[in-house]
N, C-alpha and C positions, 0 to 999 in steps of 0.2 A: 349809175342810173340818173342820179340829180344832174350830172353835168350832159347827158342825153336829151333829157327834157328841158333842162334851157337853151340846147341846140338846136331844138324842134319849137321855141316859142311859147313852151305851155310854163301854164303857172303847177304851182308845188302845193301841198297839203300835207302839215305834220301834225302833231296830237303828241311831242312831247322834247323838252330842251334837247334832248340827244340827238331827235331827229332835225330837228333845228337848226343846231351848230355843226351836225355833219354835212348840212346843205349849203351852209354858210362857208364852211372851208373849202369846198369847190367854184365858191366864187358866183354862185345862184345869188340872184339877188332879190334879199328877203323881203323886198316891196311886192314880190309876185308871191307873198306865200299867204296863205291861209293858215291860223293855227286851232286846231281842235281838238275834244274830249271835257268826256264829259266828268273829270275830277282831275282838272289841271292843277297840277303843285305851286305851291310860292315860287318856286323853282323854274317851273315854267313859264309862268306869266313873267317875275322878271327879266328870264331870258329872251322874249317874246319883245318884251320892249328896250329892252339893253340892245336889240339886235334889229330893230327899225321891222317888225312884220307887217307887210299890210296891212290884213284881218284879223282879229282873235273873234271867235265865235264863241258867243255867251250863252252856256249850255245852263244855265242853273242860276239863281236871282241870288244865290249868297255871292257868285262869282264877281256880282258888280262892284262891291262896294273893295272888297279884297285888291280888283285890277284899281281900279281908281285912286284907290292908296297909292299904287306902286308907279302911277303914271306922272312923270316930271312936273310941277310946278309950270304953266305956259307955255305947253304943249297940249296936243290930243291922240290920243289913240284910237283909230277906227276900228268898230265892230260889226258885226251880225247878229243875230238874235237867230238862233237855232228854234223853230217854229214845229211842233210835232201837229202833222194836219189830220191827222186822225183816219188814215188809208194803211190797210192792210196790202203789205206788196213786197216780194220775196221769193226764196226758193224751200225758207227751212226760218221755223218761228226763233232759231237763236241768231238769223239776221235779219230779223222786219223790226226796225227801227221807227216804222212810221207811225205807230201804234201808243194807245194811252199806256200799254202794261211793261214799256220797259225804259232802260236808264237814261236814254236820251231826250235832250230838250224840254221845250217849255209848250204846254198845251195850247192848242186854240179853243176848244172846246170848255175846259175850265178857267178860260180868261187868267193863266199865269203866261203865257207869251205878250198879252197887252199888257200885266203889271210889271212884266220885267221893259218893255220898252219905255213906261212913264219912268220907273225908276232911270232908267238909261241917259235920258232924256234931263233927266236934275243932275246929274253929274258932268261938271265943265269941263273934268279931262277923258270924256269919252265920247267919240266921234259916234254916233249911229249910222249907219250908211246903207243898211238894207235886213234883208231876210232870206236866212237859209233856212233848206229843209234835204233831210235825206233819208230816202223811204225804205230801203232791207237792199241787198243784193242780191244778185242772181232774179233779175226783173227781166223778163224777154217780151213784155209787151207794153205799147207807147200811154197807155189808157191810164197807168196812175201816178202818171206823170201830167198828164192836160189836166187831172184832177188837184193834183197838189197848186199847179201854175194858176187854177180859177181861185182854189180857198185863198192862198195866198196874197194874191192882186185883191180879192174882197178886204183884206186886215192890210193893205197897205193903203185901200181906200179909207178905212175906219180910221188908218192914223195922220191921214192928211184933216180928215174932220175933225178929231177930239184934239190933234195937235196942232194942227196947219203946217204939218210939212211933208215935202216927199222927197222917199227915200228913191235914190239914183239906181239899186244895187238888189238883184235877186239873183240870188244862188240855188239850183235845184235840186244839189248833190249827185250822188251818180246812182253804184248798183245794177251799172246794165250786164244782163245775163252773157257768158260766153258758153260756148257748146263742148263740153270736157268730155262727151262721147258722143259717136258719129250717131246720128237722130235726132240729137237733143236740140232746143230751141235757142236761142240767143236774140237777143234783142238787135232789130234793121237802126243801127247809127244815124243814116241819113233820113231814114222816115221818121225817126226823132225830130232833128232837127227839123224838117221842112214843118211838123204835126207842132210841133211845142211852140214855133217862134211865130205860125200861124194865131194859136190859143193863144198865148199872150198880146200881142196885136190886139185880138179881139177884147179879149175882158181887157185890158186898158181900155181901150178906147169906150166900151161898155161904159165904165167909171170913169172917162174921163181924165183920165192919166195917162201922160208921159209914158212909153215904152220904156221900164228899165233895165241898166246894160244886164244881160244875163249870161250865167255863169254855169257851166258843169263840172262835173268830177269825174271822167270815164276812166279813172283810175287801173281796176282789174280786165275793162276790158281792152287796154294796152299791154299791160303787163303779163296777163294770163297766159296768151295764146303764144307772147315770143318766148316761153321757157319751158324746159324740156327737164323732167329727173332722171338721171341715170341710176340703175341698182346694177348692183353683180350676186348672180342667184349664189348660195350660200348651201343651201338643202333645195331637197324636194323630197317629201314627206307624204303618204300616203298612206290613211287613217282613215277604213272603211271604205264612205263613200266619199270620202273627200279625198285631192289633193292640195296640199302646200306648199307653194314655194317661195321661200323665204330669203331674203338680199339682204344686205349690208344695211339696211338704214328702217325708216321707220317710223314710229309717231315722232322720232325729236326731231328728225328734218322737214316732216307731215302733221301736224295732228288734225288735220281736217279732218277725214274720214271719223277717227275719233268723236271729234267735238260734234258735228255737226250731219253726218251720214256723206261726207263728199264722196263723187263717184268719182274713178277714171276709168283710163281704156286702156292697160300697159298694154306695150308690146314688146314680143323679141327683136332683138338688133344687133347688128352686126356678122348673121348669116343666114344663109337661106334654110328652111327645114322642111323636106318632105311630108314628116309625120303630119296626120291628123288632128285638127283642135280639140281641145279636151276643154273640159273646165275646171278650172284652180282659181284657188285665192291667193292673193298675194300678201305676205305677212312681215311684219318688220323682226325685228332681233331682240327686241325689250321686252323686259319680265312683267307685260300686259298680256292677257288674253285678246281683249281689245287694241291691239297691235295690228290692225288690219288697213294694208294698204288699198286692196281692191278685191271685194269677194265676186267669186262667182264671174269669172270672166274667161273669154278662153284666148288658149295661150298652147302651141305644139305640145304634141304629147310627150317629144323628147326633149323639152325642156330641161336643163340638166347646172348643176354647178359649175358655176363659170362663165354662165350665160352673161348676157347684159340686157339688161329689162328696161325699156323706157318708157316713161309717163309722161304723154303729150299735157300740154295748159298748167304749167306748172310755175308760172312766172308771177302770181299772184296770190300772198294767203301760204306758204307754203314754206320757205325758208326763213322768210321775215317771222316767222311763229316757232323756229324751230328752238330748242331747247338743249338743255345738259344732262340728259337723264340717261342714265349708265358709264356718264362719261365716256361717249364715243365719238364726241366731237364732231360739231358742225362742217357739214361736205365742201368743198369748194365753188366758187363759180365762174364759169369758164362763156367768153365771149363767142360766136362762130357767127362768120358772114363770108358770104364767098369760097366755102371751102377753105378759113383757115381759121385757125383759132386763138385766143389769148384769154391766159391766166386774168382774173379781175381781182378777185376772192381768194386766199390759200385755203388749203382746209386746215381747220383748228386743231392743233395739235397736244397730246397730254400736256405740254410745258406750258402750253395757253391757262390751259387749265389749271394745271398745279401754279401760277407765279399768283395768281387771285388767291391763295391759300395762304395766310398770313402766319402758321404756326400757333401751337400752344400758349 
């Protein structure tokens, strides 16, 4: 995937050494990376500068002093200031990010975003170079985005006055919504851009300021829509008025629907089936009640063991979260274009597992 996106021109965003050094070994080059989170280890931040990253994003006013230690003697490190502009915007409150009540960033409203920039600012080995902000996911409309882009440009005004400088660099994060069932809304890409680069244009120039270069994060909506889950039905269970049909995997390859109520749309695949649609829920294989891949969806009434179940938008949020729980080992992942396919991923095998077991 990292060597995909540097074949396609785009920059990279990680949140932690692992992610870092695996993009680094394919030869990405770490001046296009962003790093983020908001409780980066010694670990990281070393890593972060041992390994030249463009951006480290200052999510938290202890983080300054911490990175600044760690930055070479006559050198600088460039950063962002992670800015929370106080916009409610999202699909589900455990990804609205933009908000005073949760772990990300530095407020604009309680004037801790301005005291982490002065701070920033007294420190020689640390670049400032702009402001990021990034508002929840699963965002399908352009509206809290021209609002985050006005607060913003107003506090890069405020710091040109109390500092006399201006910063080159606004990042708006991402979050844009993708449609994981057929109705659902997704944010228009291109009305973005034309509406967001319009709004900045103006409040610049409103203030008097420079157009700065601007930056997004369309992260899940690249990723989401090119990947596909495959199951293979296992049971089908029926319990009153319900049906179940149960496949091979489950919250450790999924835990969205868990965490957060994520919807999909599975379908059957790989043959045709007369029967009539019913409604069934789709259930994983772990000793959770809340093992639920998709309730209440329909699916051929002769749905049957052996099947193969796919769940379209699955390239985002989904594997990347997957887990070890029962020990059944993370699924493979399998490339397809043109009607052919290749191996990327194997799947995780018990010996994976058991050689991380160090013995008594």
């Amino acid at each position: 995937m990292a060597t995909w996106i540097h074949h396609e021109g785009l920059g990279l965003d990680v949140s932690s050494a692992g992610e870092l050094e695996l993009a680094v070994t394919t030869g990405f080059p770490p001046e296009h990376m962003v790093m983020h989170g908001n409780a980066k280890s010694p670990h990281d931040l070393r890593a972060a500068i041992r390994l030249g990253v463009g951006r480290i994003v200052i999510d938290s006013t202890s983080e300054i002093a911490r990175l600044a230690a760690e930055v070479p003697s006559g050198t600088r490190q460039k950063v962002l200031v992670r800015v929370v502009p106080g916009i409610a915007a999202g699909g589900h409150t455990a990804i609205r990010t933009g908000t005073e009540d949760q772990k990300f960033g530095l407020s604009l409203v309680d004037g801790s975003a301005q005291h982490a920039i002065a701070r920033i600012l007294d420190q020689p080995g640390l670049q400032l170079t702009g402001l990021h902000c990034h508002l929840g996911s699963q965002i399908a409309t352009v509206k809290p985005y021209l609002l985050a882009v006005r607060r913003l440009v107003g506090l890069l005004s405020r710091i040109r006055q109390q500092h006399g400088i201006t910063l080159p660099e606004l990042d708006i994060g991402g979050g844009h919504a993708v449609a994981y069932r057929p109705g659902e809304s997704l944010l228009d890409i291109e009305a973005l851009g034309t509406r967001i680069r319009t709004e900045l244009d103006a409040s610049c120039a409103a203030a008097g300021l420079p157009v700065p270069r601007l930056t997004i994060e369309p992260g899940r909506a690249i990723a989401g829509p090119a990947g596909i889950a495959l199951y293979r039905v296992l049971s089908v269970k029926r319990t009153g008025e319900r049906t179940f049909v149960a496949v091979d995997g489950g919250m450790s390859d999924n835990p969205r629907p868990a965490l957060y109520g994520a919807r999909y749309a599975p379908r059957l695949l790989g043959r045709h089936s007369p029967a009539d649609r019913q409604t069934a829920t789709v259930v994983g294989r772990h000793c959770e009640a809340g093992d639920i891949l998709a309730s209440d969806v329909q699916l051929p009434g002769d749905t049957r063991p052996g099947d193969l179940i796919a769940i379209p938008v699955a390239g985002a949020y989904h594997l990347s979260m997957a887990s070890g729980y029962n020990m059944v080992g993370r699924p493979p992942v399998v490339a397809v274009t043109e009607g052919r396919a290749r191996l990327l991923v194997r799947r995780e095998s018990f010996a994976d597992i058991r050689s991380r077991d160090v013995g008594l």
